[in-house]
One Martini backbone bead per residue (centre of mass of N, CA, C, O) as a GRO file, in nm:
protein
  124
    1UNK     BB    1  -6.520   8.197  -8.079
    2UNK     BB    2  -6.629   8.020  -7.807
    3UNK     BB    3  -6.772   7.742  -7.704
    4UNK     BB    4  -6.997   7.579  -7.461
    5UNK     BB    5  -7.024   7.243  -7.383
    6UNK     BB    6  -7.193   7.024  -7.276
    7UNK     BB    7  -7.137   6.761  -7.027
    8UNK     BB    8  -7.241   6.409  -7.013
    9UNK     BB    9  -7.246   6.133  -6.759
   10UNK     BB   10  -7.212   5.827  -6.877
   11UNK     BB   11  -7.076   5.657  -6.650
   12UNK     BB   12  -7.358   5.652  -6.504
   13UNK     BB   13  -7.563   5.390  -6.400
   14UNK     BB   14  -7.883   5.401  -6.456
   15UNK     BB   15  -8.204   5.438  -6.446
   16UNK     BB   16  -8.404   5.502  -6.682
   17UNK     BB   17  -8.711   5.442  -6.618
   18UNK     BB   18  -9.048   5.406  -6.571
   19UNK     BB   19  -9.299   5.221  -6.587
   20UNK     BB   20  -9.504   5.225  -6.834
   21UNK     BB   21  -9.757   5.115  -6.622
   22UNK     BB   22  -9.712   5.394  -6.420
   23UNK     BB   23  -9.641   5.594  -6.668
   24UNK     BB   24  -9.550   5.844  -6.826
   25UNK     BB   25  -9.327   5.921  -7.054
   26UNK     BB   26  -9.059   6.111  -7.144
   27UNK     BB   27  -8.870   6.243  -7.357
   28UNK     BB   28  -8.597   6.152  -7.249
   29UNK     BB   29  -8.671   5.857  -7.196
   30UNK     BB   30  -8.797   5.810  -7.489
   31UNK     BB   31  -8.531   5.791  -7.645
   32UNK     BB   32  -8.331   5.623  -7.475
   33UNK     BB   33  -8.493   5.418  -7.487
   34UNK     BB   34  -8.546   5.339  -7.798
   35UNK     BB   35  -8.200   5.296  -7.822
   36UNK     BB   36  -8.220   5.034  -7.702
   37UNK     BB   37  -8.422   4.890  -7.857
   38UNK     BB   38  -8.260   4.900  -8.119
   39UNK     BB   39  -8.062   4.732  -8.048
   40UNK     BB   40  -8.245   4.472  -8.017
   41UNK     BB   41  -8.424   4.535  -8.336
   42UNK     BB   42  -8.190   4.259  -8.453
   43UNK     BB   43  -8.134   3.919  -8.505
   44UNK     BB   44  -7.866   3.937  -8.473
   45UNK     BB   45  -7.821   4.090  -8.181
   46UNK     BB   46  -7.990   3.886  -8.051
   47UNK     BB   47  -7.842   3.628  -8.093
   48UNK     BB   48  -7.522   3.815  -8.004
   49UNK     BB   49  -7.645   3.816  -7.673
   50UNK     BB   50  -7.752   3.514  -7.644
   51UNK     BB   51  -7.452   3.381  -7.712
   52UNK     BB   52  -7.313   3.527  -7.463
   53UNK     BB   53  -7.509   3.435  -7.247
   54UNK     BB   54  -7.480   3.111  -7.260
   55UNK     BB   55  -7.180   3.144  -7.190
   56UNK     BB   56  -6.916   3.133  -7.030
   57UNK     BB   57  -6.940   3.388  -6.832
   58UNK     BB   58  -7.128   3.535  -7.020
   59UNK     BB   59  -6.858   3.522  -7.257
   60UNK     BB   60  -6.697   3.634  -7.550
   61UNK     BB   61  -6.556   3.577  -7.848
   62UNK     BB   62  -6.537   3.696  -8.182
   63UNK     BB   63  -6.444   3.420  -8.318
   64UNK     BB   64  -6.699   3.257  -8.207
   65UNK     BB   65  -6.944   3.417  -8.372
   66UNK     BB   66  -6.983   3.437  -8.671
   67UNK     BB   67  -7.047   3.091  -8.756
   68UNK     BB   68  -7.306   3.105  -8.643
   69UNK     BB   69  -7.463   3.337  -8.801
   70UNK     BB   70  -7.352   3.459  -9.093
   71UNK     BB   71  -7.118   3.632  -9.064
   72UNK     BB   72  -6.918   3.895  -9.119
   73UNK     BB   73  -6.714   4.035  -8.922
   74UNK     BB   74  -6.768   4.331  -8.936
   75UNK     BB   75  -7.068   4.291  -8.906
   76UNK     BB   76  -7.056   4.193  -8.610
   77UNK     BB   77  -6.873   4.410  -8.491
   78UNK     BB   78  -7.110   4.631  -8.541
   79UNK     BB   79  -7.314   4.470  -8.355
   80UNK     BB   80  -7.118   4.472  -8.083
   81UNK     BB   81  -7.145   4.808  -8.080
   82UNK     BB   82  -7.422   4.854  -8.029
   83UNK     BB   83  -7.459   4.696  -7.784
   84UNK     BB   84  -7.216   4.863  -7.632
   85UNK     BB   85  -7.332   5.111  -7.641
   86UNK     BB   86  -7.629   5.029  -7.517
   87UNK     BB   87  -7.477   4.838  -7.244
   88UNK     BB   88  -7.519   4.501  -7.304
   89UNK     BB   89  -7.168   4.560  -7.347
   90UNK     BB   90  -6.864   4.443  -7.298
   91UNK     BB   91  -6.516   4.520  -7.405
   92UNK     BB   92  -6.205   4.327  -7.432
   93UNK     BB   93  -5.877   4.308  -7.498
   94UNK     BB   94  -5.698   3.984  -7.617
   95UNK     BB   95  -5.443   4.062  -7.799
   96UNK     BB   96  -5.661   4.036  -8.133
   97UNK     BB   97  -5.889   4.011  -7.948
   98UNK     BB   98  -6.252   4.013  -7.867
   99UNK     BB   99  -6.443   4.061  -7.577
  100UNK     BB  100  -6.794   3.955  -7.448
  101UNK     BB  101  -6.980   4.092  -7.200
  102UNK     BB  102  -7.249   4.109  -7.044
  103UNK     BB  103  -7.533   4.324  -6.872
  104UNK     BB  104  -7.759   4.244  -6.712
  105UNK     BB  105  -7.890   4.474  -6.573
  106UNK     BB  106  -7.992   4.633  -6.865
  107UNK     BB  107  -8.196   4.405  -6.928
  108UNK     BB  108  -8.339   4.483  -6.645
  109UNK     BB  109  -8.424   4.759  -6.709
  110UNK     BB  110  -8.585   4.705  -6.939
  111UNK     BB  111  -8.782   4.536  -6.834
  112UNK     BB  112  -8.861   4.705  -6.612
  113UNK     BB  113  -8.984   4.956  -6.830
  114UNK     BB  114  -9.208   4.744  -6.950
  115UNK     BB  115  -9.344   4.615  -6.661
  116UNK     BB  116  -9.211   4.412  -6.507
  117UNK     BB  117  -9.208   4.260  -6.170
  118UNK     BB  118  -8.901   4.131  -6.248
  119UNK     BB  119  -8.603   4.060  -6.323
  120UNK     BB  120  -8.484   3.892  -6.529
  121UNK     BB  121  -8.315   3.604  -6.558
  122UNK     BB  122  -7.991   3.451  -6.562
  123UNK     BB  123  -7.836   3.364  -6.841
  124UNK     BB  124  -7.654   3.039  -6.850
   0.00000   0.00000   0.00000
């Protein structure tokens, strides 16, 4: 017996949610909302996104994060992984490293569902 499994599109960037001052969130946007305040719910990755924001182009590679932060490799990896999972960077490789880069926009998204009158401005 075959399944038909549901696909949805992610890779459209909408905005997540009306600001929570405006109305109550659904449970649909508050699960998404949720999944990405998560993302940034932890020390070491608001460093390691603090830390790619300030940096020239707002661009890191992954072998200039390690030693800020005082961490090993894989655990910076795996925090800079929850981070691009949750849209807040974007990764490419080139050569043996990977370098990752801010999405202002997400961070943007994320200030204006919390209630903010204007979008953070950009880090640099």
């Amino acid at each position: 017996m075959v399944a038909m499994l549901e696909v949805a599109d992610v890779s459209a960037k909408t905005a997540c949610c009306v600001p929570l001052v405006k109305e109550p969130l659904g449970q649909e946007d508050a699960e998404r909302l949720a999944a990405r305040l998560k993302a940034l719910a932890d020390p070491a990755r608001l460093r390691l996104l603090s830390i790619v924001a300030s940096s020239e182009d707002q661009e890191a590679c992954v072998c200039n994060l390690i030693e800020p932060v005082g961490l090993s490799q894989p655990t910076v990896s795996h925090h800079l992984k929850v981070l691009t999972t949750a849209g807040f960077l974007t990764r490419s490789q080139r050569g043996t490293w990977a370098y990752y880069r801010l999405v202002p926009e997400e961070l943007d998204d994320v200030t204006r569902v919390l209630g903010a009158t204007e979008p953070a401005p950009a880090v640099r």
